[in-house]
C-alpha positions in Angstrom: 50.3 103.3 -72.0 53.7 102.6 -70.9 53.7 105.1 -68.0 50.2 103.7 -66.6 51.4 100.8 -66.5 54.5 101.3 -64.8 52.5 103.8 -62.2 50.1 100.4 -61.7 53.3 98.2 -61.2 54.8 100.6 -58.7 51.5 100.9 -57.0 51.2 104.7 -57.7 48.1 104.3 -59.4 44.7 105.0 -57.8 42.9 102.5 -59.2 40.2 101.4 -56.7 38.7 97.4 -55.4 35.0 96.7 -54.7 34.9 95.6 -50.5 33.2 92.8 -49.8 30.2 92.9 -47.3 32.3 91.4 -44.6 34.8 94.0 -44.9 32.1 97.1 -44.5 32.6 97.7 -41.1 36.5 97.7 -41.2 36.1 100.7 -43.5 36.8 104.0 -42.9 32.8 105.7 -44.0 31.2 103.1 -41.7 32.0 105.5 -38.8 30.4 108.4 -40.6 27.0 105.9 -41.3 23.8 107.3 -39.2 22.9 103.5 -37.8 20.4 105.2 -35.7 18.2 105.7 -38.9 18.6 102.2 -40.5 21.5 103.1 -43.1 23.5 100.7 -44.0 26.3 100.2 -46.9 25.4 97.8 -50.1 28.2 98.6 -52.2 31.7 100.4 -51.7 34.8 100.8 -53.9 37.7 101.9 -52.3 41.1 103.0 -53.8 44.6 104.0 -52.0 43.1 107.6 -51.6 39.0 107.4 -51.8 36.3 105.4 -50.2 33.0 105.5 -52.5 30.3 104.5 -49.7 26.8 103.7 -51.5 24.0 103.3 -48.5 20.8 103.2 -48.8 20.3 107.0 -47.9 23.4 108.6 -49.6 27.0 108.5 -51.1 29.5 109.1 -48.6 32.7 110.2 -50.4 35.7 109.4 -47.9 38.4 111.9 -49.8 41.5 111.8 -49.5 44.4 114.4 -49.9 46.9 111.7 -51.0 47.7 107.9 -50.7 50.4 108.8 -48.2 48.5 111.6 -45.9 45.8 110.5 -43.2 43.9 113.3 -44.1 40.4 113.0 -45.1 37.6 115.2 -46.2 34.3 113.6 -45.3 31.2 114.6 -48.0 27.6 113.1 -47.9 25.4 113.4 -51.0 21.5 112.7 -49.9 19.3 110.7 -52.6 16.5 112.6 -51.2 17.7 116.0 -51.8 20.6 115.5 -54.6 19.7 114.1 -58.1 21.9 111.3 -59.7 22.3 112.1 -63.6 24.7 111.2 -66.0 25.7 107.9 -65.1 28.1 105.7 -67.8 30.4 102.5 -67.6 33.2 103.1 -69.8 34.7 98.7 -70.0 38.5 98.2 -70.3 40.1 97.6 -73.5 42.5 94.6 -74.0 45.7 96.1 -72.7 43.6 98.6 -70.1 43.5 97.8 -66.4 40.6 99.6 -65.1 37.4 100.2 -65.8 35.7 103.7 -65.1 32.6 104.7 -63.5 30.9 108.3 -64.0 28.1 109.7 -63.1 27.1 113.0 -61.0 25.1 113.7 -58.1 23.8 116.6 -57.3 25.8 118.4 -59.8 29.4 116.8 -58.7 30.4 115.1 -60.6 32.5 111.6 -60.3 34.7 109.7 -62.0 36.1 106.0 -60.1 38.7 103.9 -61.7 38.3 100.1 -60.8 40.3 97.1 -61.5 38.7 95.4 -64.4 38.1 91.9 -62.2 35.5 93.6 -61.0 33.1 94.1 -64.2 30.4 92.4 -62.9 30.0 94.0 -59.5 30.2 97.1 -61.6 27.2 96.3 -63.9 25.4 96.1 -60.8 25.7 99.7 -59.2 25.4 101.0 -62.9 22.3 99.5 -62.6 20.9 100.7 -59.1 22.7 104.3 -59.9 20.2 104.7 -63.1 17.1 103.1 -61.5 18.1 105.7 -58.7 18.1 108.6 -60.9 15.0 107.5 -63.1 12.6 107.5 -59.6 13.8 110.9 -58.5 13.2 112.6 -62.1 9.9 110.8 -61.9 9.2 112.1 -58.4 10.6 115.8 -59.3 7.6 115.6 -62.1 5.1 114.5 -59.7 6.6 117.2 -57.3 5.6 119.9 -59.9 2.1 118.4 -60.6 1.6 118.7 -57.0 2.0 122.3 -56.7 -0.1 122.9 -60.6 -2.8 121.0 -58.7 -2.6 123.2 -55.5 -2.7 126.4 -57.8 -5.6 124.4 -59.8 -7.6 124.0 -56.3 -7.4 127.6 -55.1 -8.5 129.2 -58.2 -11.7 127.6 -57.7 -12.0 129.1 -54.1 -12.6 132.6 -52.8 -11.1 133.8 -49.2 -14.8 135.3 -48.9 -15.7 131.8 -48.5 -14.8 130.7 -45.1 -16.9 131.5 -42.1 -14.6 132.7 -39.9 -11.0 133.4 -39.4 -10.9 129.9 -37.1 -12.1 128.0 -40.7 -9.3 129.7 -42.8 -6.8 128.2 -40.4 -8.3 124.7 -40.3 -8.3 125.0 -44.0 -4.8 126.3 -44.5 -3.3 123.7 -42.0 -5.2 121.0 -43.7 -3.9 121.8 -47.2 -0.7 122.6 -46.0 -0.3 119.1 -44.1 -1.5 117.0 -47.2 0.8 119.2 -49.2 3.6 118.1 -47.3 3.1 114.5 -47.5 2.7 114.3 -50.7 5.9 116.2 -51.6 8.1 115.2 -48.8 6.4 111.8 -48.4 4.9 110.6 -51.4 7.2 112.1 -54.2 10.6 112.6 -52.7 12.0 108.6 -51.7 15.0 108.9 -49.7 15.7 105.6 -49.1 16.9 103.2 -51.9 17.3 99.5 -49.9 14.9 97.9 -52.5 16.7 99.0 -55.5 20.1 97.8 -53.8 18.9 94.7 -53.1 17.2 94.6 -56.5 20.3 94.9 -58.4 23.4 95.0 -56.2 24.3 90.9 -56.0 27.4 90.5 -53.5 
């Protein structure tokens, strides 16, 4: 207890602070954002190492080597293609001076320190994290039904069936189009602005 502390008091710790909205662009993952596709930051905790970027298409993880080195290792987790599990709020006791936020995407796992002032912005991406990761474990399941109903379809179909080889083709290519946009489309949401906005309250 004594030695965090005295690592806070000395500024050694790594404790991170939520940014404000009118800070975003003074941040170091701004310059990694793809504008040209409409992303945009709605939340961002930053410590003397890390930058915690959450847009509406991904985490960027700014990573720093150490508080004192301008080194940085720039990582991008995709909602569309990596799941977010696992996610807890672990509050600060009396004495404690930060509050910690886990959770994993696909399969890394995280683990932020912030400054217990900021509890109630912290509810708030606790909140948009889990309604992240409850759509894409719904859309993984309707991913799967997608491909039982394909197998479902062409069981009840012979190749002997179509006319000619011009008909297979317009057959294939039809299936495989609506196939597509129902997996890629339909069941696989990529971009999260309506949950932000939902639950993320600046």
């Amino acid at each position: 207890m004594f030695k965090k502390l005295a690592s806070e008091a000395l500024g050694l710790s790594d404790i991170g602070s939520i940014i404000q909205p009118k800070d975003f662009g003074s941040v170091d993952a701004d310059d990694y954002l793809f504008h040209e596709d409409g992303e945009k930051i709605f939340f961002l905790i930053k410590s003397k190492k890390d930058e915690y970027c959450f847009t509406n298409l991904a985490l960027i993880h700014v990573d720093g080597d150490s508080a004192v080195s301008s080194k940085r290792s720039i990582k991008r987790y995709e909602y569309g293609t990596e799941s977010v599990d696992h996610v807890t709020l672990e509050t600060a006791g009396t004495l404690d001076m930060d509050i910690e936020l886990k959770f994993s995407i696909g399969g890394v796992g995280f683990s932020i320190d912030v400054r217990k002032a900021f509890i109630e912005q912290l509810k708030d991406i606790y909140k948009a994290l889990i309604s992240i990761g409850k759509r894409q474990r719904s859309d993984a399941i309707c991913r799967d039904n997608a491909m039982h109903a394909l197998s479902a379809t062409a069981s009840m179909y012979k190749i002997t069936t179509a006319s000619s080889g011009e008909a297979i083709t317009a057959q294939y290519n039809d299936i495989l189009k609506n196939l597509n946009n129902v997996v890629l489309v339909g069941y696989t949401k990529r971009d999260f602005s309506d949950v932000f906005t939902k639950y993320i309250h600046a």
